[in-house]
Backbone bond lengths (Angstrom), bond angles and torsions (degrees), N, CA, C in turn:
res aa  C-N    CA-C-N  psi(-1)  N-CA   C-N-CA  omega(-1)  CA-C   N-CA-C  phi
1 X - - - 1.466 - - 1.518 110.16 -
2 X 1.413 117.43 -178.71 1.503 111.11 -137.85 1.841 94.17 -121.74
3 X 1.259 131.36 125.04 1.230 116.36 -174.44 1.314 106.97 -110.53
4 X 1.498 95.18 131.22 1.552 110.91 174.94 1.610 135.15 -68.75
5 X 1.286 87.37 -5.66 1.819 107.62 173.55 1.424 101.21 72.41
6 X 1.489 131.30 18.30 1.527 118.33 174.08 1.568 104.04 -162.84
7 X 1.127 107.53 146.42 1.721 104.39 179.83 1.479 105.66 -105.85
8 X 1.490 105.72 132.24 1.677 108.75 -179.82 1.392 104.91 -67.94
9 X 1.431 107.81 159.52 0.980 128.90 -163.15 1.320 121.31 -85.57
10 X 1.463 110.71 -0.14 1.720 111.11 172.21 1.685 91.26 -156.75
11 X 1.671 90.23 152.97 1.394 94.50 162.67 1.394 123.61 -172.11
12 X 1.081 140.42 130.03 1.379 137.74 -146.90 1.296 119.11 -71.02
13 X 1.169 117.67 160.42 1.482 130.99 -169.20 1.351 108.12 -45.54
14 X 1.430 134.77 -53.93 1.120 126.30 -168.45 1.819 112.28 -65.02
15 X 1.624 108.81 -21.57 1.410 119.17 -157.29 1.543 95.18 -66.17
16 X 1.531 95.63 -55.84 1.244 106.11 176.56 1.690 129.93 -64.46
17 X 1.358 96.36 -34.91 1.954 89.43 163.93 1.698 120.76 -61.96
18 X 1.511 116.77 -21.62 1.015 134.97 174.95 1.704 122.85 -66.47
19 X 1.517 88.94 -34.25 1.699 101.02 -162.54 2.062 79.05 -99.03
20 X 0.783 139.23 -21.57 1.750 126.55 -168.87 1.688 91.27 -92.81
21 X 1.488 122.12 -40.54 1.724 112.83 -168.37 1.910 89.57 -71.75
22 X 1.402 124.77 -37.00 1.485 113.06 172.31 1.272 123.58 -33.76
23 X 1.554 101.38 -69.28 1.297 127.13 -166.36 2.003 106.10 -59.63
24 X 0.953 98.98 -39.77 1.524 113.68 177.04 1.516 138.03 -51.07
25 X 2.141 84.05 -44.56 1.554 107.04 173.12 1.536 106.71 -79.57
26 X 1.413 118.81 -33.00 1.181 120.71 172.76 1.484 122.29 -71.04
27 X 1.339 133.85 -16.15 1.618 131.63 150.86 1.168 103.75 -89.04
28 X 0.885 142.21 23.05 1.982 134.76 178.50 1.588 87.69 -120.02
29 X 1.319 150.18 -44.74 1.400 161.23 170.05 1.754 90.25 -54.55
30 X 0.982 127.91 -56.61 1.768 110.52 -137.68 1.778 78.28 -103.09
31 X 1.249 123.19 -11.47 1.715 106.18 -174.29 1.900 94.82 -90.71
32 X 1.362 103.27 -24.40 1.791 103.39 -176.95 1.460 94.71 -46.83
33 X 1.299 127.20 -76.73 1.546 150.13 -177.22 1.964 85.96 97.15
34 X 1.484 104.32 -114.78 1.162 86.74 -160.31 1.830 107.47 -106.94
35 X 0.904 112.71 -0.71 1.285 123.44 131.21 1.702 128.05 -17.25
36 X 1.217 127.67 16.82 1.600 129.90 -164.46 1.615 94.01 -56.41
37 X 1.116 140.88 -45.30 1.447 130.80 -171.59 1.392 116.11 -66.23
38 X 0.982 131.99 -22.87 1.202 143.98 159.92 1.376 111.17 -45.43
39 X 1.841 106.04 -65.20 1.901 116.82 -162.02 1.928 82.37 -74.58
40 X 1.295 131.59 -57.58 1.546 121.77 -153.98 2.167 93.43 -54.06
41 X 1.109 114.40 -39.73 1.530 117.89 -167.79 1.376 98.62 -53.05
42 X 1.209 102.06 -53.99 1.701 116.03 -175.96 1.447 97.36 -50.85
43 X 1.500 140.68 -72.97 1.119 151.05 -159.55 1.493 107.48 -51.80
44 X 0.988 94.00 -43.06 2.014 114.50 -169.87 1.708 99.59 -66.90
45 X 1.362 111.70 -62.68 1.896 118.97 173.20 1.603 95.04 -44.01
46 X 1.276 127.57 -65.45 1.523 127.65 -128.14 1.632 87.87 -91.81
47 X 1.553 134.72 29.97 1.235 143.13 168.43 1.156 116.67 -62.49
48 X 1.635 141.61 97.25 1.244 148.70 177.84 1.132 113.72 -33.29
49 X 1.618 116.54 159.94 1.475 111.14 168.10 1.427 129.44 -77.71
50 X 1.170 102.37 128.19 1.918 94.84 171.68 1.446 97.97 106.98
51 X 1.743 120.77 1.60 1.562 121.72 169.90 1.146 113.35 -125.23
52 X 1.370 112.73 144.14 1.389 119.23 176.86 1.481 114.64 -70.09
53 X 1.552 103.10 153.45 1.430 86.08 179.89 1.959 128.00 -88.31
54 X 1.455 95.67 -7.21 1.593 96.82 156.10 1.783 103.48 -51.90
55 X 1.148 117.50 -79.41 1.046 147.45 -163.61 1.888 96.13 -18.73
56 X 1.438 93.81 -62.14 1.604 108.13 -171.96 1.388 112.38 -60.40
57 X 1.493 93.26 -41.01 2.067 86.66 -174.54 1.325 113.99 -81.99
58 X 1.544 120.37 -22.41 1.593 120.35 146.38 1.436 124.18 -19.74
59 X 1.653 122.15 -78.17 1.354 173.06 43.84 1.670 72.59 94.99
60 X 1.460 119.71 -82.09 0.964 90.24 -143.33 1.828 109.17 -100.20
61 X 1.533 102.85 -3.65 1.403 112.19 179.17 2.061 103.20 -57.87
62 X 1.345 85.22 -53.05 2.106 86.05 164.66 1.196 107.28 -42.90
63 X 0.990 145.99 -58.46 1.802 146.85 176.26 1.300 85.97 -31.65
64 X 1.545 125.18 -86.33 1.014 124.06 -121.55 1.930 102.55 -76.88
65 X 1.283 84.72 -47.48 1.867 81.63 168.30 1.509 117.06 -44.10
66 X 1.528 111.22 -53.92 1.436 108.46 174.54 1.834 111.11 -26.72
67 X 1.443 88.70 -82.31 1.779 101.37 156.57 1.414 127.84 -10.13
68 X 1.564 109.39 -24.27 2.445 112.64 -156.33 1.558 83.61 30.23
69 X 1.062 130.65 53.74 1.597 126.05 104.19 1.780 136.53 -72.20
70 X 1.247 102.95 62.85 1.549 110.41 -166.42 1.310 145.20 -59.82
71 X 1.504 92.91 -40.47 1.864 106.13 171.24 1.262 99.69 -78.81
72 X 1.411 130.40 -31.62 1.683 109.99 -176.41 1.155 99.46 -91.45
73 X 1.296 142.65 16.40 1.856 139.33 158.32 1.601 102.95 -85.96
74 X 1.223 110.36 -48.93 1.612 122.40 -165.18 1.979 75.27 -57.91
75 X 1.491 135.61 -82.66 1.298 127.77 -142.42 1.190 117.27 -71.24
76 X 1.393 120.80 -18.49 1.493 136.90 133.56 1.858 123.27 -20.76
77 X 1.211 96.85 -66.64 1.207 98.97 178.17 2.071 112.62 -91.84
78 X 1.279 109.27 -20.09 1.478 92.49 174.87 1.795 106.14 -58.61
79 X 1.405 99.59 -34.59 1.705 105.03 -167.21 1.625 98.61 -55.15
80 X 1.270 99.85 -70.65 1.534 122.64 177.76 1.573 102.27 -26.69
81 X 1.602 130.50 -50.37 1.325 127.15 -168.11 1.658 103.60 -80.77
82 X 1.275 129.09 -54.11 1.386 137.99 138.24 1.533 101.95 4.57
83 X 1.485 131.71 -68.53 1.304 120.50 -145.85 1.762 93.05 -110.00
84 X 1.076 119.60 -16.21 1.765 122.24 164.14 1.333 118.21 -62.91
85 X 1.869 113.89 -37.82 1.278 96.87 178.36 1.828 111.06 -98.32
86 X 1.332 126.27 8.69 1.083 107.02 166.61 1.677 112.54 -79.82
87 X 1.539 113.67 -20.26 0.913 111.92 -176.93 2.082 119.99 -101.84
88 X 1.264 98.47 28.91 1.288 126.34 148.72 1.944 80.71 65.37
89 X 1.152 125.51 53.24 1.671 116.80 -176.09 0.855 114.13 -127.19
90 X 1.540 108.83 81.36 1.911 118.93 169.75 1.245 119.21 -22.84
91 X 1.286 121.94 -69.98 1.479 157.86 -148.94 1.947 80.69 -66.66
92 X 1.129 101.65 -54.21 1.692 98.27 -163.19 1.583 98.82 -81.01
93 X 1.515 135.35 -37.26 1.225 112.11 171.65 1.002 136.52 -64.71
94 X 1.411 107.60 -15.74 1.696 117.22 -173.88 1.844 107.93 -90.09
95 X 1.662 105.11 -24.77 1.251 82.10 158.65 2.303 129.63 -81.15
96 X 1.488 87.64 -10.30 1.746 101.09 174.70 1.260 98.87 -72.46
97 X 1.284 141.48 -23.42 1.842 118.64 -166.81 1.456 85.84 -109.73
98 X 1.693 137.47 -52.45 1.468 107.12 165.39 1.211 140.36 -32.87
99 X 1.154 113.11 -19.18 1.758 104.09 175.21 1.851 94.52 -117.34
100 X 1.254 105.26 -12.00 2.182 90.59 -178.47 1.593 85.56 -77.60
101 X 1.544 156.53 -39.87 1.154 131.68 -164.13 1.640 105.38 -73.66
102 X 0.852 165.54 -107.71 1.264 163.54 124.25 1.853 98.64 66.58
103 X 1.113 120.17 -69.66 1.228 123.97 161.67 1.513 126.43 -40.17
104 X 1.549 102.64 -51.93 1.266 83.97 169.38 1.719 156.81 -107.98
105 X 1.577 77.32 12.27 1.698 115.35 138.23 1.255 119.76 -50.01
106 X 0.905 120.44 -59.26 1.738 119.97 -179.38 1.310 106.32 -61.53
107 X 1.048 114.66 -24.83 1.939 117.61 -170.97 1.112 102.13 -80.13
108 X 1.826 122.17 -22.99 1.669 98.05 -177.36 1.948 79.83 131.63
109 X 0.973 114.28 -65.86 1.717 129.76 -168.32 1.391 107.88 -39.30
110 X 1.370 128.61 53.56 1.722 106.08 -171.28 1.625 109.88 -72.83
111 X 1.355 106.35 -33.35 1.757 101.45 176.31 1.721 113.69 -52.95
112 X 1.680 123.92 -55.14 1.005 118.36 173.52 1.211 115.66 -61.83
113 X 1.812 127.43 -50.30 2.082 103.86 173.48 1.317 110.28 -52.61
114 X 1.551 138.16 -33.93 1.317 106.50 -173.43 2.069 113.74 -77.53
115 X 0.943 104.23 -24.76 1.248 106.84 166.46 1.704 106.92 -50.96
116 X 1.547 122.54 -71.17 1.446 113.83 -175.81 1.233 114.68 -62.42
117 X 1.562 138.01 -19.59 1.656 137.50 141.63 1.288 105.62 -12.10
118 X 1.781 98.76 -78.42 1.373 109.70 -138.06 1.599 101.11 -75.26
119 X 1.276 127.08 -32.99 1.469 122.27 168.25 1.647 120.67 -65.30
120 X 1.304 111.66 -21.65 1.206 104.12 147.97 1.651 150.45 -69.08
121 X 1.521 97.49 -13.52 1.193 127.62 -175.09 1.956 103.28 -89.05
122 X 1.658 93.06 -35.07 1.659 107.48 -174.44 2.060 96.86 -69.74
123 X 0.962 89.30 -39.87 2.040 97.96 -172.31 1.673 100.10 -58.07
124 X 1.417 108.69 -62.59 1.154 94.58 -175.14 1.462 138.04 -82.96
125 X 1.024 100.95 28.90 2.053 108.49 168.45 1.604 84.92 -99.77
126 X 1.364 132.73 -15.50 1.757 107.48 163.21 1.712 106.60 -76.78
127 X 1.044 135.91 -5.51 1.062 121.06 -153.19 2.134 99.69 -121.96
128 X 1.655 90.39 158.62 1.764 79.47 -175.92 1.922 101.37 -71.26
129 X 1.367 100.22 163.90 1.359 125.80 173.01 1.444 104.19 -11.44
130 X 1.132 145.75 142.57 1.680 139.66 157.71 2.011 100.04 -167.43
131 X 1.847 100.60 108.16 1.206 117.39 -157.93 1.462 114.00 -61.64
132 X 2.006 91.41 -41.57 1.362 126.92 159.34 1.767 119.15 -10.41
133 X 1.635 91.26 -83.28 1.197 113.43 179.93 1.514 119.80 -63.40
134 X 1.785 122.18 -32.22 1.616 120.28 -175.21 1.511 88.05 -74.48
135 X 1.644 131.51 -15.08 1.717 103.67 -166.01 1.355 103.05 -112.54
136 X 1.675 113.59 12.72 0.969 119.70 165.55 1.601 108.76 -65.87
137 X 1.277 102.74 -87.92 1.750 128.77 176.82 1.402 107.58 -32.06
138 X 1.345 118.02 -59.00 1.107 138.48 -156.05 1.748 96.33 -68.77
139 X 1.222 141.01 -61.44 1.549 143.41 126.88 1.018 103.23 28.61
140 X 1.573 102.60 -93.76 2.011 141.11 -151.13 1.647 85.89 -48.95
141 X 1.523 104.09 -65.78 1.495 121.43 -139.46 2.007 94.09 -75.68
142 X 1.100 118.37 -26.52 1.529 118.70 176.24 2.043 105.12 -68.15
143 X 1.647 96.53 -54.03 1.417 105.61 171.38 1.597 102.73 -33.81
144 X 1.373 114.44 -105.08 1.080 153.50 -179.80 1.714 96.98 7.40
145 X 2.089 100.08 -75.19 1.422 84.49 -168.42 1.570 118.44 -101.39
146 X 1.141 104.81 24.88 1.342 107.53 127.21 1.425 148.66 -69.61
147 X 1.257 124.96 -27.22 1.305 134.17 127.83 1.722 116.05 -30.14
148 X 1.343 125.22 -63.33 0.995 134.57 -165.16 1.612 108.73 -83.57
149 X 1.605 116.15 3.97 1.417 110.21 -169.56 0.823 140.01 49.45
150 X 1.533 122.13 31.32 1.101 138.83 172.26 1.971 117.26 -92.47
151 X 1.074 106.25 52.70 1.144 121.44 -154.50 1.206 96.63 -51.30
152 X 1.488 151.79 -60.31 1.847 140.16 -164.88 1.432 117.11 -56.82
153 X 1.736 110.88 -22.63 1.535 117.35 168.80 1.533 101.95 -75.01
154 X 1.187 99.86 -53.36 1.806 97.02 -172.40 1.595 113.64 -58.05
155 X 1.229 104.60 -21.53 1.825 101.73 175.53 1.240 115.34 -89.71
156 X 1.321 129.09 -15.73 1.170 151.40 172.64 1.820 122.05 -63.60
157 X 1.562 86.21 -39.43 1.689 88.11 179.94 1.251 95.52 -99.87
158 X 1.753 114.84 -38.06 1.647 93.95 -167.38 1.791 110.26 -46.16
159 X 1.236 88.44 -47.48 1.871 97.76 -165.08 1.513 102.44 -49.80
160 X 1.289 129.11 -28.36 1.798 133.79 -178.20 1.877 81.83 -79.91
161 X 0.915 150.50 -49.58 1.178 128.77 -152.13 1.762 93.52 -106.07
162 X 1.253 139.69 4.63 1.297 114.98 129.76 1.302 120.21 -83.78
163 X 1.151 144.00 -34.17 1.723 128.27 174.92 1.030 107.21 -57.14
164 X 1.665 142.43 -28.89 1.353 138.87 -166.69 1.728 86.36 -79.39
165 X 1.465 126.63 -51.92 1.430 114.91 -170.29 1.583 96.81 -46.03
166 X 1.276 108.24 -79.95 1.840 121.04 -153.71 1.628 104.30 -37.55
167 X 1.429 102.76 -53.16 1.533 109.08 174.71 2.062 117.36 -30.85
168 X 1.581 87.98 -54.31 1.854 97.63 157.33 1.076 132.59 -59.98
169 X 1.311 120.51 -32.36 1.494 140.51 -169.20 1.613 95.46 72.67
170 X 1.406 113.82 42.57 1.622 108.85 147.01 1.277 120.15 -100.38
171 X 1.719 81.86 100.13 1.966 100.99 -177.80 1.752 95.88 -58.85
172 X 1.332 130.80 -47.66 1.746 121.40 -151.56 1.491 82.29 -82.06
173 X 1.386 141.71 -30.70 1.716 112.47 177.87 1.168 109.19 -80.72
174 X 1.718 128.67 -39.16 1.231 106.99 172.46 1.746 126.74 -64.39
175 X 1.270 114.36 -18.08 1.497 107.65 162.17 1.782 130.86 -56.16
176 X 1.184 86.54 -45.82 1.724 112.45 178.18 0.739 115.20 -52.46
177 X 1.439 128.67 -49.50 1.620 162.70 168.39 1.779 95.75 -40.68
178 X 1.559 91.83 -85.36 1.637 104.64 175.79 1.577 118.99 -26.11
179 X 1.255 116.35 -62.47 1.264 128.35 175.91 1.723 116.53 -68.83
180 X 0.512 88.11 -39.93 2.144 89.45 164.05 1.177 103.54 -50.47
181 X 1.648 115.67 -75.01 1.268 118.43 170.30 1.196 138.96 -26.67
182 X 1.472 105.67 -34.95 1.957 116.17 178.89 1.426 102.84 -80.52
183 X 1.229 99.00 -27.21 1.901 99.42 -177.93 1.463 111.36 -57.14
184 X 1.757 99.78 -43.42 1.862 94.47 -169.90 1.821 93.37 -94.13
185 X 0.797 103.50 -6.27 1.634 91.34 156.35 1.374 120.50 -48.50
186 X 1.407 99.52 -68.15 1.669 120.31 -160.36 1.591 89.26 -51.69
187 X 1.745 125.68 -52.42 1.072 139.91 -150.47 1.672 85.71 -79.03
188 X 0.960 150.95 -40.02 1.288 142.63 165.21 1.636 114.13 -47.08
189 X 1.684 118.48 -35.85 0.996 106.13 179.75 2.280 104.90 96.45
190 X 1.072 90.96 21.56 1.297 94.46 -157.85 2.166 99.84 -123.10
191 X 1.087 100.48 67.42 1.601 112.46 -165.68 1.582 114.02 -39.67
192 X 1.397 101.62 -70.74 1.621 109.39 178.58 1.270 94.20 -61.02
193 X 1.281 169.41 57.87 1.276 141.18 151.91 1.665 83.40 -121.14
194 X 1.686 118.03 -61.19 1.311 101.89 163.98 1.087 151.24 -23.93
195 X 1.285 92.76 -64.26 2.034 117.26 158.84 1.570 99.75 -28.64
196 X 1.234 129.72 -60.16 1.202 146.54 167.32 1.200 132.27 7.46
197 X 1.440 83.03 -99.54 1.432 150.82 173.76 2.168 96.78 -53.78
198 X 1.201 114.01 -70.65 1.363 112.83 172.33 1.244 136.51 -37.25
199 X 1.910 86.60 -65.07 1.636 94.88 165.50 1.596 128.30 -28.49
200 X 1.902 88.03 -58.90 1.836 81.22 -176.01 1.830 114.63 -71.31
201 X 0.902 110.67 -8.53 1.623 113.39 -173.14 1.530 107.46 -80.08
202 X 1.645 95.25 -33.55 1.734 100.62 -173.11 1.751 82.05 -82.39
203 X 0.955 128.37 -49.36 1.878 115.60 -168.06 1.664 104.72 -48.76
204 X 0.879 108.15 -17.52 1.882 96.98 -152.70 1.783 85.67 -91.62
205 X 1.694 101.31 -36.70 1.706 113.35 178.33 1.568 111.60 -41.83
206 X 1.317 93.84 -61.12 1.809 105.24 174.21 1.491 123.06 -59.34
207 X 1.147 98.11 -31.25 1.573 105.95 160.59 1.425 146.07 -43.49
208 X 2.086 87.57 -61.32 1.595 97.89 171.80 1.498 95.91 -98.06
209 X 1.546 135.17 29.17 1.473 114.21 172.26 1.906 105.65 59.87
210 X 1.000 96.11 62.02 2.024 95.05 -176.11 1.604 90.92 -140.64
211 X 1.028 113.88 93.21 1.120 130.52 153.71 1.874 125.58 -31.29
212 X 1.326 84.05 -66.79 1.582 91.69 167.70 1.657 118.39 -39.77
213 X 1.489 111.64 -52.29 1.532 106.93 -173.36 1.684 117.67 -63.02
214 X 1.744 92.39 -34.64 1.755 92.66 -173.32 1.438 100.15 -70.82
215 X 1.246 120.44 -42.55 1.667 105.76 161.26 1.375 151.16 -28.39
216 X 1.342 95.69 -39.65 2.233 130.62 169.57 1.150 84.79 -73.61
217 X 1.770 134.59 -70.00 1.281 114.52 -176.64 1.066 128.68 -71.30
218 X 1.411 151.05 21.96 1.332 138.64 157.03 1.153 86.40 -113.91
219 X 1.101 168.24 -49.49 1.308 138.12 176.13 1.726 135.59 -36.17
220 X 1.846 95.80 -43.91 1.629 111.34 149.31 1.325 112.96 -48.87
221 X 0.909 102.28 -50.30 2.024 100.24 -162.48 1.866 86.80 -63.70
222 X 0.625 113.28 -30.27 2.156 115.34 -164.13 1.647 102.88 -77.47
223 X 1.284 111.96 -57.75 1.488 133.82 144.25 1.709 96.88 2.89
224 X 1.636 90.80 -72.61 2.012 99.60 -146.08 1.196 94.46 -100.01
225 X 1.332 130.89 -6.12 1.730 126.38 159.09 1.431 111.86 -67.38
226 X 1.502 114.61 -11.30 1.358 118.52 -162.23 1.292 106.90 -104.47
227 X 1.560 103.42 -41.69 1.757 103.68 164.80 1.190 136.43 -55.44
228 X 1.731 112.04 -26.03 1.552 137.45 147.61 1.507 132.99 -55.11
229 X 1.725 90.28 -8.60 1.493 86.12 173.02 1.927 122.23 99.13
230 X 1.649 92.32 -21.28 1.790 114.84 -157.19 1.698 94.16 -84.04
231 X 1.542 115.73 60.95 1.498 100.73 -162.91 1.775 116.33 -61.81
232 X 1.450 112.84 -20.69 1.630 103.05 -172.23 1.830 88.71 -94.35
233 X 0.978 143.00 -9.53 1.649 126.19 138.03 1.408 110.42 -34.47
234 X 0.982 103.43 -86.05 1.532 120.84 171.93 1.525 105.74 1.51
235 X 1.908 86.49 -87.35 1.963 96.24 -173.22 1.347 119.04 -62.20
236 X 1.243 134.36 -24.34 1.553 145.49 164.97 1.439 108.52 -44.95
237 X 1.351 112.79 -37.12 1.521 119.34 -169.21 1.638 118.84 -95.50
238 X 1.685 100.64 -34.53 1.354 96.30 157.58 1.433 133.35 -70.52
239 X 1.674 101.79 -18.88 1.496 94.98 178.10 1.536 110.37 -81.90
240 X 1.154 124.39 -19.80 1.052 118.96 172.33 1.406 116.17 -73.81
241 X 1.312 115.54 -38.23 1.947 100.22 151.69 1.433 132.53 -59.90
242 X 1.153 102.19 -27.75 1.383 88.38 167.21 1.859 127.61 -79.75
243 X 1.445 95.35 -19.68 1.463 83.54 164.01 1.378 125.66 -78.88
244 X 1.285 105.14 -19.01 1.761 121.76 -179.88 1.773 98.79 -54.57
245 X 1.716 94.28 -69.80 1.605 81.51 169.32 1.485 158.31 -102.85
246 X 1.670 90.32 44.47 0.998 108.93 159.53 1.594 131.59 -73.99
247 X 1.575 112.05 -20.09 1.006 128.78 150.47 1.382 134.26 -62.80
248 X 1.359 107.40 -28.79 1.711 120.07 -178.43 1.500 99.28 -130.22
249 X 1.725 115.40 88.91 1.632 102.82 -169.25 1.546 122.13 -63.49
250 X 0.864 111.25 146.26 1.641 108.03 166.23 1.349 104.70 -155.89
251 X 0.899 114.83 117.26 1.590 124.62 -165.67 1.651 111.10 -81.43
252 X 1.713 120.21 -34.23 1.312 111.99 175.42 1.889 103.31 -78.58
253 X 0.873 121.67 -3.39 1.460 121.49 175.16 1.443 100.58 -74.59
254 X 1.686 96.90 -58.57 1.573 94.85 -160.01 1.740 110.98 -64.64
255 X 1.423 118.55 -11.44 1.474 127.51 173.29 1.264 105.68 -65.77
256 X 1.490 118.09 -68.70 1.398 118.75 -170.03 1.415 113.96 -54.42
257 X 1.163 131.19 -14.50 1.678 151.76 -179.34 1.823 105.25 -84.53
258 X 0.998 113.85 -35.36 1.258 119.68 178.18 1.301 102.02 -76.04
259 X 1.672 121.71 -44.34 1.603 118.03 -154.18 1.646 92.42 -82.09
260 X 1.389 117.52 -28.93 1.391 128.58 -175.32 1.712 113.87 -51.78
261 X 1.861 96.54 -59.16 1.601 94.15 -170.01 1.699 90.17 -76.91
262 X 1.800 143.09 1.81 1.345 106.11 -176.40 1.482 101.62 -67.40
263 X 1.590 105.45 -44.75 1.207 111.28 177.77 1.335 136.84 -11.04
264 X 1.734 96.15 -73.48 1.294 102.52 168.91 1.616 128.25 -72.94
265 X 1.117 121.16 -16.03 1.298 112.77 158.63 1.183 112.56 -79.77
266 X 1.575 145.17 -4.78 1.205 126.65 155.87 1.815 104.24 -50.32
267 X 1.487 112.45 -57.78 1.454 120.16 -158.72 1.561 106.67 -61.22
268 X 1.158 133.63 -31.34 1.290 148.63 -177.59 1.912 107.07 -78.01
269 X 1.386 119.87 -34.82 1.283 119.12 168.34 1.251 122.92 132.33
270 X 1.794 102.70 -19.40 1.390 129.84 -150.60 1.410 104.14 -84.49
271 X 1.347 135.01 72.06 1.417 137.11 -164.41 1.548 118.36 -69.96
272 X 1.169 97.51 -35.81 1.601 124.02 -172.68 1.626 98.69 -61.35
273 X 1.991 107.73 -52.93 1.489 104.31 -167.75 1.617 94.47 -88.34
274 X 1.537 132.85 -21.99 1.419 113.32 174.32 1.744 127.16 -79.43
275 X 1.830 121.34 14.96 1.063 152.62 168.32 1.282 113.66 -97.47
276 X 1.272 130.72 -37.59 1.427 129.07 163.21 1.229 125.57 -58.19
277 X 2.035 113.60 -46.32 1.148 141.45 -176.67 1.452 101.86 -68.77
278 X 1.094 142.89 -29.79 1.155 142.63 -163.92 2.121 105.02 -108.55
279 X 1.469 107.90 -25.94 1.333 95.92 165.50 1.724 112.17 -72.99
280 X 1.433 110.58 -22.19 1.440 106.73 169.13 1.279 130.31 -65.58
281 X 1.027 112.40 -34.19 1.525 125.91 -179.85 1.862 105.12 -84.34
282 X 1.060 113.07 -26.54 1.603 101.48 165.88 1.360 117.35 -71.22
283 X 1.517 107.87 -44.56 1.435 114.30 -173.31 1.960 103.25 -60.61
284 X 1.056 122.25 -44.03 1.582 112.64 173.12 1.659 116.47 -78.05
285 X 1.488 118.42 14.61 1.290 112.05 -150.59 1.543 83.77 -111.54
286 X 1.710 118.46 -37.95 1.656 139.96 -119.94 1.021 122.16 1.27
287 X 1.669 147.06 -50.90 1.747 130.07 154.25 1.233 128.85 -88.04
288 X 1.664 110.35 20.50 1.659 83.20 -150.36 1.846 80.63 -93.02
289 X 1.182 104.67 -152.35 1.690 116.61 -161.21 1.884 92.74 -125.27
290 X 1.006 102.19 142.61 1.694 116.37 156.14 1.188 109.45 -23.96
291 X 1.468 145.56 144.24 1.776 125.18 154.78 1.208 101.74 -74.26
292 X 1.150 116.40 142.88 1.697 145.29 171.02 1.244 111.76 109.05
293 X 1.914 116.20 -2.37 1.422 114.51 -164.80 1.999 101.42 -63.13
């Protein structure tokens, strides 16, 4: 979550019971050390009245992820799944493996989060409709194997987790959605489908006035000018994303935009301007590596 660099100046009782049980779970986690059975026991006793104690260590394993406190979320929620299935509660396991896959992605584990995805995904066809939960999974599981390059799964869910947006009339997830999609396009190698795929993501952009998205989409469109071969298409189009988001900053955009036009000025000849482009993109990057390194 996104910090505003200042704390308002009032805030109601619950905000604050909220922000002290945070702060709380987060010194009860870092005093466990490696001890996690210890802090989940603690968590499990200190279960409010009138909540279950799945419920709570759920409840509060989300805290802790919020937190990238991870291994004590992951034992959080194994407990939490532990006490859902003795108590035979679909509804409650499927929200425990929606948030344990995601987690354990972040840990490094992408084979095991997509596994706790996909059994979460298996729970809820028992359960009625919940939009929540398909754009939960449906999210994780597009993420995920995309990571893993498994690009026809990853297009597969994204596209379930844009119909679940539109179905809402969430134009900014179904954009997001859209534009993900053009990404593993491009990464498919599959231009016009991108082209596509952008357009509508950049339309919906122009729509709600979001700068940021028409940005993702001209960068796609630059993307699939590039797969064509059309490299000063290409750079014409990234610069025009980058001025797009210069209005709506995003700094890992504006990196990947840098590494994009070095690119294409490698293909064009221009070494001098694809050496500049690429000291830019380190300088916002500071360790990371070139893509393809």
């Amino acid at each position: 979550m996104g910090n505003t660099g200042r704390q308002r100046a009032e805030s109601t009782p619950d905000e604050r019971k909220d922000r002290h049980q945070r702060e709380r779970l987060v010194k009860l986690a870092r005093s466990a050390g490696k001890e996690l059975s210890t802090f989940v026991k603690e968590i499990e006793e200190a279960c409010p009245p009138g909540t279950s104690p799945a419920e709570a260590l759920l409840d509060a394993a989300i805290v802790m992820a919020e937190q990238d406190q991870l291994k004590p979320a992951l034992a959080l929620l194994e407990r939490s799944a532990a006490l859902y299935e003795e108590q035979h509660d679909t509804a409650g396991l499927a929200r425990v493996y929606v948030n344990m896959g995601p987690v354990y992605g972040m840990l490094g584990n992408i084979e095991k989060g997509i596994s706790c995805s996909l059994k979460a995904e298996t729970l809820a066809h028992d359960l009625p409709l919940d939009s929540d939960l398909t754009l939960h999974y449906a999210s994780d599981l597009g993420g995920m194997y995309t990571e893993t390059e498994q690009w026809d799964e990853a297009m597969r869910y994204f596209q379930l987790a844009c119909d679940t947006a539109r179905s809402e009339n969430n134009r900014e997830l179904e954009a997001d959605a859209l534009l993900i999609m053009s990404q593993v396009a491009v990464a498919q190698g599959k231009a016009d489908l991108a082209r596509e795929l952008a357009d509508q993501g950049g339309a919906i952009g122009i729509g709600l006035a979001d700068k940021g998205f028409q940005a993702r989409a001209l960068q796609t469109l630059g993307d699939a000018e590039e797969l064509d071969g059309r490299y000063q298409c290409a750079l014409e189009l990234f610069q025009k994303a980058l001025d797009m988001e210069a209005d709506h900053p995003d700094t890992e955009l504006r990196q990947q935009l840098f590494w994009e036009m070095s690119e294409a000025c490698e293909r064009l000849g221009n070494t001098a301007l694809a050496e500049d482009y690429r000291s830019r993109a380190a300088e916002l990057g500071g360790d990371e590596e070139e893509p393809g390194d």
